[in-house]
C-alpha positions in Angstrom: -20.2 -124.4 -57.6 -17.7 -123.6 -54.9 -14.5 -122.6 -54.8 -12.5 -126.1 -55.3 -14.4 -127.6 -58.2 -13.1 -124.6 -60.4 -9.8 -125.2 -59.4 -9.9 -128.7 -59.1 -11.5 -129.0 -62.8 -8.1 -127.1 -63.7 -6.2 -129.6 -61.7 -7.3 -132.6 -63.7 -6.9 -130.9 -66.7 -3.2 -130.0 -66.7 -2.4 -132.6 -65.4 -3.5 -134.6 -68.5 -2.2 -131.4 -70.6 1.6 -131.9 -69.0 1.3 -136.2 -69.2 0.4 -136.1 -73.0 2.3 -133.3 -74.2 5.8 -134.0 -72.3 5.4 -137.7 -73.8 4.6 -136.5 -77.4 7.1 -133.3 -77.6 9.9 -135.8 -76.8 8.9 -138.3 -79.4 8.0 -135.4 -82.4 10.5 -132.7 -81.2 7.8 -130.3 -81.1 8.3 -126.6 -79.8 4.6 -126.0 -80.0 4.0 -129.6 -77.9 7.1 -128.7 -75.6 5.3 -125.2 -74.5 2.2 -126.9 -73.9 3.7 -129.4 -71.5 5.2 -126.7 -69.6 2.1 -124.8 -69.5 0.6 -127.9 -68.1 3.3 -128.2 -65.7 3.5 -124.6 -65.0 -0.5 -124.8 -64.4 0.1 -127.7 -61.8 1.3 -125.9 -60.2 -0.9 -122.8 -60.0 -3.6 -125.3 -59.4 -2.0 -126.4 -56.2 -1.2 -123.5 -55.3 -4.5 -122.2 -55.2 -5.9 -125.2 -54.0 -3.7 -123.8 -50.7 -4.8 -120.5 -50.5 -8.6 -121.1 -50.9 -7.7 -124.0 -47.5 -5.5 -121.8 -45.6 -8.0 -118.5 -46.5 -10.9 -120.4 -44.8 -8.7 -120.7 -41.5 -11.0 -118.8 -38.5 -10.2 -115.3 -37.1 -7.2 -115.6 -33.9 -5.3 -113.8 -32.0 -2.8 -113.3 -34.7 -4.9 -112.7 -37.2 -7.8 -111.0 -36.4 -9.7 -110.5 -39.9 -9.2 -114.0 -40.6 -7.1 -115.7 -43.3 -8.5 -114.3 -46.3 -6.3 -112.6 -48.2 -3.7 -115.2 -48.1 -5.4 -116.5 -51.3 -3.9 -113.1 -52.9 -0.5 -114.2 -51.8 -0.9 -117.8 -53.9 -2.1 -116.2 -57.0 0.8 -113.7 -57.0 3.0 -116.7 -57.1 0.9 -118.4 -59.5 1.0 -115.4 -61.6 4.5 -115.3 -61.6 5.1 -119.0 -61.9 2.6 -119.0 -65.0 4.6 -115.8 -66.6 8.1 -117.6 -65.9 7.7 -121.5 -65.9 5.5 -121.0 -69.4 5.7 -117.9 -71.0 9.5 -117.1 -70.9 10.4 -120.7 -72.2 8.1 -121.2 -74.6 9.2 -118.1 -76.2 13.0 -119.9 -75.6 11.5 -123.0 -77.1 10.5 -121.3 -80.2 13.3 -119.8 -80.8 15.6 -122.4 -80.4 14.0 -124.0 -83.1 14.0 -121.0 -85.7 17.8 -120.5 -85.2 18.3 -124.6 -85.5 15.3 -126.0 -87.5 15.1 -129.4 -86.5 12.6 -132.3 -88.7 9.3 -133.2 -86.9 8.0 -136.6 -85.8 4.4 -138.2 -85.6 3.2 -134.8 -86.5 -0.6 -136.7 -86.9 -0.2 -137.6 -83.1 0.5 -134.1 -82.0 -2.3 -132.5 -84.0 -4.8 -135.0 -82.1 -3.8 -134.0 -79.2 -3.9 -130.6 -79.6 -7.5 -130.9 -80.6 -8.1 -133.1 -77.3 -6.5 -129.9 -75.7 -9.0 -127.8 -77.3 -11.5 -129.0 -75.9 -10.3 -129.8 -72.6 -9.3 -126.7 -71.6 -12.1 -125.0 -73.2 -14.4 -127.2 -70.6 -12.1 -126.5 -67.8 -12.5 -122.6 -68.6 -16.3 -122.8 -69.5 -16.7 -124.1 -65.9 -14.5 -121.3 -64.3 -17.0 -119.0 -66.1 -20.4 -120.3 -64.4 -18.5 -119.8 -61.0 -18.1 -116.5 -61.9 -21.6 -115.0 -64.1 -23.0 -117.1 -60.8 -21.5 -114.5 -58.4 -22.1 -111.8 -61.0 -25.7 -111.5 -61.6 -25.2 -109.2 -64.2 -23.1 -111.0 -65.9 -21.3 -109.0 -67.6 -17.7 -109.1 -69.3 -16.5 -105.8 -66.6 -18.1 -106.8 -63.9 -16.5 -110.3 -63.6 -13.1 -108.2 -64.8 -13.4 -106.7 -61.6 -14.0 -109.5 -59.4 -12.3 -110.4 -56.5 -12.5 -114.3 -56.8 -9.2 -114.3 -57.9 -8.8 -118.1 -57.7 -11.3 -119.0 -60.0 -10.7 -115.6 -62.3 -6.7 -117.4 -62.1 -7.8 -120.7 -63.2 -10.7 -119.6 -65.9 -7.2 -117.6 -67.3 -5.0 -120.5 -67.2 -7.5 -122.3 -69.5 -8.6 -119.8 -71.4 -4.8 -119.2 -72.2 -4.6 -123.7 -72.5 -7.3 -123.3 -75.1 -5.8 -120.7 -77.5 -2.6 -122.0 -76.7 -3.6 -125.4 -78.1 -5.3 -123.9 -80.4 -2.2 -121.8 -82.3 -0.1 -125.1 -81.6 -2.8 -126.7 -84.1 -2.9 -124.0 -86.6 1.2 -124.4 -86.4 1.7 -128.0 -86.9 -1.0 -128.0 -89.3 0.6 -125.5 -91.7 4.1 -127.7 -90.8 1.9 -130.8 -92.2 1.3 -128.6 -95.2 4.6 -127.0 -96.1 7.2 -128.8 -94.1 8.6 -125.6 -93.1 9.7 -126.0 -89.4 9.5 -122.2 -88.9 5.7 -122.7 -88.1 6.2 -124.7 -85.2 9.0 -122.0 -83.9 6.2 -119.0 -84.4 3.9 -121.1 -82.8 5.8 -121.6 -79.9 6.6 -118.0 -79.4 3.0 -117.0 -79.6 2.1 -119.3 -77.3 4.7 -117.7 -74.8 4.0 -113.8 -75.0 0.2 -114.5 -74.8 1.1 -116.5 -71.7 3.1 -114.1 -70.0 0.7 -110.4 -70.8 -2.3 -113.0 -69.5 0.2 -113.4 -66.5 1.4 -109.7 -66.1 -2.3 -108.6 -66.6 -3.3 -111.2 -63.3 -0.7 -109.8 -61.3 -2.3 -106.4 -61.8 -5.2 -107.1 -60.4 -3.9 -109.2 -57.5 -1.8 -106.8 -56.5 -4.8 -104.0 -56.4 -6.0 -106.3 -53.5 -3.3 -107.1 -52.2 -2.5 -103.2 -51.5 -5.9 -102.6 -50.1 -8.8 -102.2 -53.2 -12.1 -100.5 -51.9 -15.9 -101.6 -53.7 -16.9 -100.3 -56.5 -18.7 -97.1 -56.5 -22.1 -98.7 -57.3 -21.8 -101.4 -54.3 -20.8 -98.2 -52.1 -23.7 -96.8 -53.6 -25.9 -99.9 -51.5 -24.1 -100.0 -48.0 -25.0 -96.1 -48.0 -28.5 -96.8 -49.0 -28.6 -99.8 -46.2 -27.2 -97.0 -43.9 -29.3 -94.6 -44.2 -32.6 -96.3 -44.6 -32.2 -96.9 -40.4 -34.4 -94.6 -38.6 -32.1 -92.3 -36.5 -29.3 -92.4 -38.7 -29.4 -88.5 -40.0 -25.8 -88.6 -42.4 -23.4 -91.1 -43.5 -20.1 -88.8 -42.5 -17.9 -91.3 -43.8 -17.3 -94.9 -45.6 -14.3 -97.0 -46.3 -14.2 -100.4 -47.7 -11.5 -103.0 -48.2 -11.7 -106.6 -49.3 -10.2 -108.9 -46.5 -10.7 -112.1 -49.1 -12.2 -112.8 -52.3 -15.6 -112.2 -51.7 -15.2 -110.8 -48.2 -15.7 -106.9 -46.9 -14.6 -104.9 -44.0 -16.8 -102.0 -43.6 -16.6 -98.5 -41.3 -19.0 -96.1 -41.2 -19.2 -92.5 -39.6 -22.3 -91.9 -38.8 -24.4 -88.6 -37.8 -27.0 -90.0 -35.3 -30.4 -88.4 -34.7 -29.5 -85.9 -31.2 -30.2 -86.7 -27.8 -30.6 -90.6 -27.8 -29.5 -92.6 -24.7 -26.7 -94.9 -25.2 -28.8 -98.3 -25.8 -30.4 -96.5 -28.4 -27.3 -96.0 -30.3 -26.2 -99.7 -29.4 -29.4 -100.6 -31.0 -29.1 -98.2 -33.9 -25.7 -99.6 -34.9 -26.8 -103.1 -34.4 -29.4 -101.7 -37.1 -27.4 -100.2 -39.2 -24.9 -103.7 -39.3 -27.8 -105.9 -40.1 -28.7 -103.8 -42.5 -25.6 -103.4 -44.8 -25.2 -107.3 -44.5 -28.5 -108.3 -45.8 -28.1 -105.6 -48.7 -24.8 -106.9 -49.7 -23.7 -110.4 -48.7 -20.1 -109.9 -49.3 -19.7 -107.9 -46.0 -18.5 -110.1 -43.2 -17.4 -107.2 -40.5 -19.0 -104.0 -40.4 -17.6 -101.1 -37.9 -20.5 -98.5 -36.8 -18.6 -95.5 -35.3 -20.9 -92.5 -34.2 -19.6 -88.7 -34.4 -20.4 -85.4 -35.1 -20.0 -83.4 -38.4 -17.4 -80.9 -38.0 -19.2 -78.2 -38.8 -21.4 -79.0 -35.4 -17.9 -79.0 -33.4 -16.8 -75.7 -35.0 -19.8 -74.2 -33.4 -19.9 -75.5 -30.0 
């Protein structure tokens, strides 16, 4: 499953989510259905916008940008982030609140409670799909490692409707227990649920974005492998050095220092870092540029 068809799943998703529930909230006067058509609307637009960044982070290397266009898909799911912690989370807790301060009656309360089923289960497929993308790039699968990975589109979009599906799924329980006891209050409560789980899922996003947006490094255990790669090339005698940085979701820049075996001619340390390259990319895939630089330990240069 690529990149898009995550994204694009979410797409089709919210935009059902924000058609339904903007038409129903105005007919019942729903808080609980007037949150969910922001979140859909809100989610639109973090669809969109991710929809750009994974395009524009595909761009090829120039002269302006020489590691390519990668991280830009950071930049979009800040703004998603923010848009999703603003645009839903901030007024739905508004919406609720307005309506515990001045209660007023529900309408078609049967028609809302269908369609927040509908949005169960919607936006329990859209995430369920987000989540393949992701045990697919994690063979492992588990919960930490794909809490640490740096497909931050489809991690943004399996959040969005993982939030959509226990979103709908307190606006249910709300309107359901309105159904029951005609207390109004429920829906209010409801709404302002929905709103601070939106926004710590938001905060929590822009976290992690911002970790590689400043520059993250692997993880020790996939450090662990591109020194193993190194060092398995014959001449290679120490790894002096290794830094790491993501230059796009699931892309690497690599630099390693290197203690070389003494007295080879320069074409064999041309051919030794070609070595050592092709090695580290066909231990981890991820790594797209991999910098071989060649020096001596300092202890060697304090005693010459």
């Amino acid at each position: 499953m690529n990149d898009n068809k995550a994204v694009l799943t979410s797409f089709a998703v919210s935009t059902f989510d924000f058609s339904l529930n903007l038409v129903v909230a105005l007919i019942s006067g729903s808080a609980v259905l007037l949150s969910q058509a922001m979140q859909g609307l809100s989610d639109l637009f973090t669809a969109g916008a991710l929809l750009v960044g994974v395009r524009r982070s595909r761009k090829r290397p120039d002269d302006a940008y020489q590691f390519g266009y990668g991280r830009e898909v950071f930049f979009y799911a800040t703004l998603a982030a923010m848009v999703m912690f603003v645009g839903t989370g901030l007024l739905s807790v508004y919406f609720g609140y307005r309506q515990l301060v001045a209660p007023e009656t529900l309408q078609s309360v049967g028609l809302g409670i269908g369609l927040l089923i509908f949005g169960v289960i919607g936006n329990a497929y859209a995430a369920w799909r987000s989540a393949q993308r992701l045990r697919a790039n994690h063979p492992d699968q588990s919960l930490l490692s794909m809490a640490r990975s740096t497909l931050v589109e489809t991690k943004t979009t399996f959040a969005i409707d993982s939030i959509g599906t226990i979103a709908a799924f307190f606006g249910l329980i709300s309107l359901s227990l309105y159904a029951l006891t005609g207390n109004v209050a429920f829906d209010g409560v409801g709404s302002i649920i929905i709103g601070l789980t939106t926004m710590t899922t938001a905060a929590l996003l822009l976290s992690d974005v911002r970790s590689l947006i400043v520059g993250r490094a692997v993880r020790p255990e996939l450090a662990g492998s591109i020194e193993e790669a190194t060092l398995e090339v014959d001449g290679v005698q120490r790894l002096l050095d290794l830094r790491t940085m993501y230059v796009g979701p699931a892309e690497l820049l690599v630099i390693v220092e290197v203690h070389l075996r003494d007295e080879l001619t320069t074409d064999s340390i041309e051919l030794i870092a070609d070595q050592v390259k092709d090695a580290i990319k066909a231990r981890v895939p991820q790594v797209r540029i991999v910098q071989v630089e060649a020096e001596t330990p300092d202890h060697e240069l304090r005693q010459t």
